[in-house]
Phi, psi and omega in degrees: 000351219255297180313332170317309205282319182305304197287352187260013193239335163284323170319332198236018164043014183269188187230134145256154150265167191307306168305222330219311166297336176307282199317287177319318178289326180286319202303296198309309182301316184288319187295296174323321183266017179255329155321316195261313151308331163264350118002294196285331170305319178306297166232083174072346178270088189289168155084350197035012193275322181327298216281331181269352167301337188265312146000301194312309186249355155292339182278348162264349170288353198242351168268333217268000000 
């Protein structure tokens, strides 16, 4: 994530400050994880631990 913020900030050929990247990378982390929650509210997981057990376990049906 962090690189993401470098590469749009060398893009835009500008200076952030520490404080002005902070804030975006927090902003970015809520919103994903309010996302994910409401994602997992959707289909039955409320709390997401559901939906990632079943992730879980489908990526292990998918190694062996």
């Amino acid at each position: 994530m962090q690189r993401a913020l470098e590469t749009q900030q060398n893009a835009s050929r500008g200076s952030w400050t520490f404080d002005y990247t902070q804030d975006r990378l927090s902003a970015i982390m809520r919103c994903t994880h309010d996302r994910c929650l409401e994602t997992a509210d959707e289909y039955g997981s409320p709390g997401l631990p559901g939906g990632l057990r079943r992730l879980r376990e489908a990526t292990d049906r998918r190694r062996r």
